[in-house]
C-alpha positions in Angstrom: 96.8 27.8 -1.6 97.9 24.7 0.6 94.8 23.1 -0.4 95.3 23.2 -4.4 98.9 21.9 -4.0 97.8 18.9 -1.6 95.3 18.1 -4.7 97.7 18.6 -7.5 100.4 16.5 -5.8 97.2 14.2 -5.3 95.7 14.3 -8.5 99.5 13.9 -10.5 99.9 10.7 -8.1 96.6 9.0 -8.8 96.6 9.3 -12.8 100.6 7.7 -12.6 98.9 5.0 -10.7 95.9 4.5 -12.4 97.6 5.0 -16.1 94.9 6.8 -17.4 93.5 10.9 -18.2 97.2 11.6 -18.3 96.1 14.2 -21.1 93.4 15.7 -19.3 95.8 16.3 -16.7 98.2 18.1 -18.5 95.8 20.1 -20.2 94.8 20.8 -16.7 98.3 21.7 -15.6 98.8 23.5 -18.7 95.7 25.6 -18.3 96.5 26.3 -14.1 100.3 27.2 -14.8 100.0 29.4 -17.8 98.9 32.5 -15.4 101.8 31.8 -12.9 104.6 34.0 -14.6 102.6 37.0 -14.5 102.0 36.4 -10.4 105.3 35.6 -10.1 106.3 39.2 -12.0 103.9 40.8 -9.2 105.9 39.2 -6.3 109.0 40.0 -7.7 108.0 43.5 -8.4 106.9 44.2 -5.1 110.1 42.4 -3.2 112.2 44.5 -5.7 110.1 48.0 -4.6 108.7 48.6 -7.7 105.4 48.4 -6.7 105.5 50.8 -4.2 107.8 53.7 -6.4 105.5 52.9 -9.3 102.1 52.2 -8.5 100.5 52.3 -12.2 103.0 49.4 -13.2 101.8 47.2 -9.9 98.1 48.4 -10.7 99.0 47.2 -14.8 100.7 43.9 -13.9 97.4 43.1 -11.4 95.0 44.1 -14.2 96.9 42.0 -16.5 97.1 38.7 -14.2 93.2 39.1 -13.0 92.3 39.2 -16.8 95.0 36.7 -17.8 93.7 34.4 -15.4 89.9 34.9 -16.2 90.4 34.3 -19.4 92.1 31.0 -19.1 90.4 29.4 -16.1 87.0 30.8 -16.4 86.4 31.1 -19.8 88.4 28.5 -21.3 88.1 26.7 -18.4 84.7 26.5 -18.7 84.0 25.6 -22.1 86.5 22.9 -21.6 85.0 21.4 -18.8 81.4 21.3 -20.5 83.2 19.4 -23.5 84.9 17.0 -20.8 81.9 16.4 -18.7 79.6 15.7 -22.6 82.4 13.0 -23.3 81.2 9.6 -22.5 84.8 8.3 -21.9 85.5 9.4 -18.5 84.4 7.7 -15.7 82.9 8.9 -11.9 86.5 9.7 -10.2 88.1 11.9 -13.3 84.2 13.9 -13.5 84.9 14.3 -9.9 88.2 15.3 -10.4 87.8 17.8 -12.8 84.6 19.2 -11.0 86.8 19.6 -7.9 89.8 21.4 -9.5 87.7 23.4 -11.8 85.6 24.8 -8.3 88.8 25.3 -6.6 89.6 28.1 -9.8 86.4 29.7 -9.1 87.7 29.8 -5.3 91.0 31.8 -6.2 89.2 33.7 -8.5 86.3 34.9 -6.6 89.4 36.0 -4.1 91.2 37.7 -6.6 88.5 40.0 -8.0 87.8 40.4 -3.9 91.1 41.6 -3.9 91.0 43.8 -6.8 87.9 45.6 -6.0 89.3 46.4 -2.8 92.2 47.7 -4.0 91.6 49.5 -7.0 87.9 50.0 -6.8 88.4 53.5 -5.5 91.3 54.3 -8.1 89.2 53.0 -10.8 85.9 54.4 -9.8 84.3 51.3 -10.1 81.8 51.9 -7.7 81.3 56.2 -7.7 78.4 57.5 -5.6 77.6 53.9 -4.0 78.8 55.0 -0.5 78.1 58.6 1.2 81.0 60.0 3.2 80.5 57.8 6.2 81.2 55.1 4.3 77.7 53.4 4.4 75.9 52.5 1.4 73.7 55.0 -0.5 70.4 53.4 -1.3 68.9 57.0 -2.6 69.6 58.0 -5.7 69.9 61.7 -6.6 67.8 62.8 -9.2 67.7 66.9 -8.3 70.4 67.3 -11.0 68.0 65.7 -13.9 
């Protein structure tokens, strides 16, 4: 998390010195930012203890923020960059640029569905009959019931 400020404090400074992709950066800023009110309602609802006397509106508010922020960085993002990167206009450093911060989203959200499946994978039932008791993975699959 260190990491992306560093390189939006970075990225903000360069573009004021160089005077140019100021509206690719704000589209970029526009596009990070837009899920931060929904994480900011999950930390607020766990300082407050709302998370933990109403787990179905921490497990909604989660849902909400990992689709929220799929949407927007991933798909969005993505069809975005692809129109950027086609442009002729920009030049080596703002590919790079936008190559870097667009890798960084796929960081947080590879992390984030991590984080998901681990904790509501079970609730959910995402992944039913994949692990016996022990906890190992079940490679055989049970046909005796067919």
């Amino acid at each position: 998390m260190m990491f992306h400020h560093i390189l939006s404090i970075f990225g903000n400074g360069f573009v004021l010195h160089r005077g140019v992709n100021g509206t690719e950066l704000m589209a970029t800023l526009f596009g990070t930012e837009i899920t931060n009110p929904v994480l900011q309602l999950r930390w607020f609802l766990r300082y407050a203890g709302v998370s933990a006397r109403s787990p179905t509106i921490a497990m909604t508010v989660d849902l909400c923020f990992l689709t929220f922020f799929t949407v927007m960085r991933i798909v969005i993002g993505s069809v975005l960059l692809y129109s950027y990167l086609r442009h002729p206009a920009p030049d080596w450093i703002a590919r790079c640029a936008s190559l870097v911060i667009y890798g960084l989203g796929w960081v947080f959200w590879y992390s984030i569905i991590c984080y998901a499946v681990r904790k509501y994978g079970h609730k959910l039932n995402f992944f039913h009959g994949l692990q016996d008791k022990s906890g190992k993975p079940n490679n055989f699959i049970n046909t005796a019931g067919r």
